[in-house]
C-alpha positions as CSV (number, residue, x, y, z in Angstrom):
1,X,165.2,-16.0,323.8
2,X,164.6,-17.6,326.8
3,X,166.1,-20.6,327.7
4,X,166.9,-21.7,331.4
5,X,170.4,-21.1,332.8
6,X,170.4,-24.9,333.8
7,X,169.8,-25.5,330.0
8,X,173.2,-23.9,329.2
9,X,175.8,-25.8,331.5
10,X,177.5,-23.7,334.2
11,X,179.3,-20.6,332.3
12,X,179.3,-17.7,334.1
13,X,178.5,-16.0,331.0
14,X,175.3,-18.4,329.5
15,X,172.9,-16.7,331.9
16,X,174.0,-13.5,330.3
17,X,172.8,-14.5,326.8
18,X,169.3,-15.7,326.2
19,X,169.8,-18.3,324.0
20,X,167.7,-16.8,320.7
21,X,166.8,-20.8,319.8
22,X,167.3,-24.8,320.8
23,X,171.0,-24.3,318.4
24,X,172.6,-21.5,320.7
25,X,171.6,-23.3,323.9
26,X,172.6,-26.9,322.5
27,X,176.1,-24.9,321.3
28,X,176.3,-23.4,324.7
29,X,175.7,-27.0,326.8
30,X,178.0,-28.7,324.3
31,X,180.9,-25.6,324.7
32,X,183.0,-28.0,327.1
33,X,182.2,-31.8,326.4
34,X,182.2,-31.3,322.5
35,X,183.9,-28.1,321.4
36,X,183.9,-29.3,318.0
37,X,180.0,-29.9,317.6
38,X,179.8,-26.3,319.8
39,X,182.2,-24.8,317.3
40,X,179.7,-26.3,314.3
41,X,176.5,-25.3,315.5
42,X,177.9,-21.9,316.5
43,X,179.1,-21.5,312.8
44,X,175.6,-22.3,311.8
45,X,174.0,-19.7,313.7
46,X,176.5,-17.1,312.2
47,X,174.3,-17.1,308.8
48,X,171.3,-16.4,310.7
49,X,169.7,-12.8,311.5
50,X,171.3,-10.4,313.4
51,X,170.8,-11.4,316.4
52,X,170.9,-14.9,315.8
53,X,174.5,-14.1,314.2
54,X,175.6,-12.3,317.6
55,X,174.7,-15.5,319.6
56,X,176.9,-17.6,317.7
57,X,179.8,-15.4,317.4
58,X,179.8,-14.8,321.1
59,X,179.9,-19.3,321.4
60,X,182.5,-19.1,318.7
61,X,184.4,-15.9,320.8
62,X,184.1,-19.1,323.8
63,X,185.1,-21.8,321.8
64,X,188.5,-19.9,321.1
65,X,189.0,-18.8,324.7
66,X,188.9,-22.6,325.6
67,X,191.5,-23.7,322.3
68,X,193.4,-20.2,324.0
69,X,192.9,-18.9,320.5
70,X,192.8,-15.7,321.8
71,X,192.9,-13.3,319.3
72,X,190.2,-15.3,316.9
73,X,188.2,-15.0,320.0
74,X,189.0,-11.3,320.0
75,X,187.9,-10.8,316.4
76,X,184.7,-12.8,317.5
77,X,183.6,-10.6,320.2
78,X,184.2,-7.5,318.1
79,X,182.3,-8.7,315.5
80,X,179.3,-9.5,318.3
81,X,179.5,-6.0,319.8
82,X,179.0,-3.9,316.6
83,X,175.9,-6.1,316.1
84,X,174.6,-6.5,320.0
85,X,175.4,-2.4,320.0
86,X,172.5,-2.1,316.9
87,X,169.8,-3.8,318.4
88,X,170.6,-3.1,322.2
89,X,171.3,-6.1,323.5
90,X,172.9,-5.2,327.0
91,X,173.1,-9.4,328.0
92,X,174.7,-9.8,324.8
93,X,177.4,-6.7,325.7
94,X,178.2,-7.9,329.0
95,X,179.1,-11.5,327.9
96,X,181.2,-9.8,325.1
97,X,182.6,-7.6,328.2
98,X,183.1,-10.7,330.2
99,X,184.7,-12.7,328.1
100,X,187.0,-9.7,326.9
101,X,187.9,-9.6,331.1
102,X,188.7,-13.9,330.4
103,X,190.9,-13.0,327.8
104,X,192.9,-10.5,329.6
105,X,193.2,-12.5,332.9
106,X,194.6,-15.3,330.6
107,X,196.8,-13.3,329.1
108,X,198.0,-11.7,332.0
109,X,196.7,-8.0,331.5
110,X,195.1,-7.7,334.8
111,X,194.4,-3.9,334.6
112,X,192.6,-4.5,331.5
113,X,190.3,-7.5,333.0
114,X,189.4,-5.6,335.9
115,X,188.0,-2.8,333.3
116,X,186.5,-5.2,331.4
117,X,184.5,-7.4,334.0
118,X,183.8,-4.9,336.2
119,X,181.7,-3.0,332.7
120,X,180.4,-6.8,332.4
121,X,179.2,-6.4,336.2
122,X,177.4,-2.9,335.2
123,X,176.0,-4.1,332.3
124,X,174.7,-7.3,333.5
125,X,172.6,-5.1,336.4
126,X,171.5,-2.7,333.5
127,X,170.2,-5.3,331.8
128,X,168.5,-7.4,334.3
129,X,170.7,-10.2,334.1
130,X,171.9,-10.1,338.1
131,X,172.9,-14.3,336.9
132,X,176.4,-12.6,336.6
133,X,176.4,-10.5,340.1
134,X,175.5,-13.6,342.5
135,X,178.9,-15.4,340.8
């Protein structure tokens, strides 16, 4: 799980989550030029392990944010918390968190987004990915 930032284009939320293999990075780097490849490779990594099937929902959760498919990306990122809750992933929590803050900004539910990023803040620190706090 530990591919470099630069490896994962400039999300906010890449740093976040170790990429668990070359497919989650390549999905996270291709996210914006070629959502549709992202999307593919993310649906890939959805029949993997656990945690392999976390990573891609949480590209998947992305994908739909960018399409504005928002509540597919809300399904997504619940789907990616149950399973970043059993095997304590914190990174994995607070890009779920942050991208649930995305959501809400873009839908206008300000309240909500502040509640959101400011737990994907906290659990960013907790987990000793301070990418998130310099941003």
């Amino acid at each position: 799980m530990a591919t470099a930032p630069a490896e994962r284009g400039s999300d906010a939320a890449a740093p976040l989550r170790g990429a668990s293999g070359s497919q989650e990075g390549e999905a996270w780097g291709l996210r914006r030029s070629e959502p549709e490849r992202a999307r593919a490779l993310a649906a890939e990594l959805c029949s993997g392990d656990a945690p392999t099937r976390a990573g891609g929902l949480l590209v998947l959760a992305f994908c739909d944010t960018d399409r504005s498919a928002y509540e597919t990306a809300l399904a997504h990122l619940s789907e990616a918390e149950v399973l970043f809750t059993r095997f304590t992933d914190g990174a994995g929590l607070a890009g779920v968190a942050l991208l649930r803050g995305v959501v809400n900004l873009q839908q206008g539910d300000y309240e909500a987004a502040l509640t959101h990023l400011t737990r994907a803040l906290e659990l960013s620190r907790a987990a000793g990915a301070p990418q998130l706090a310099a941003r």
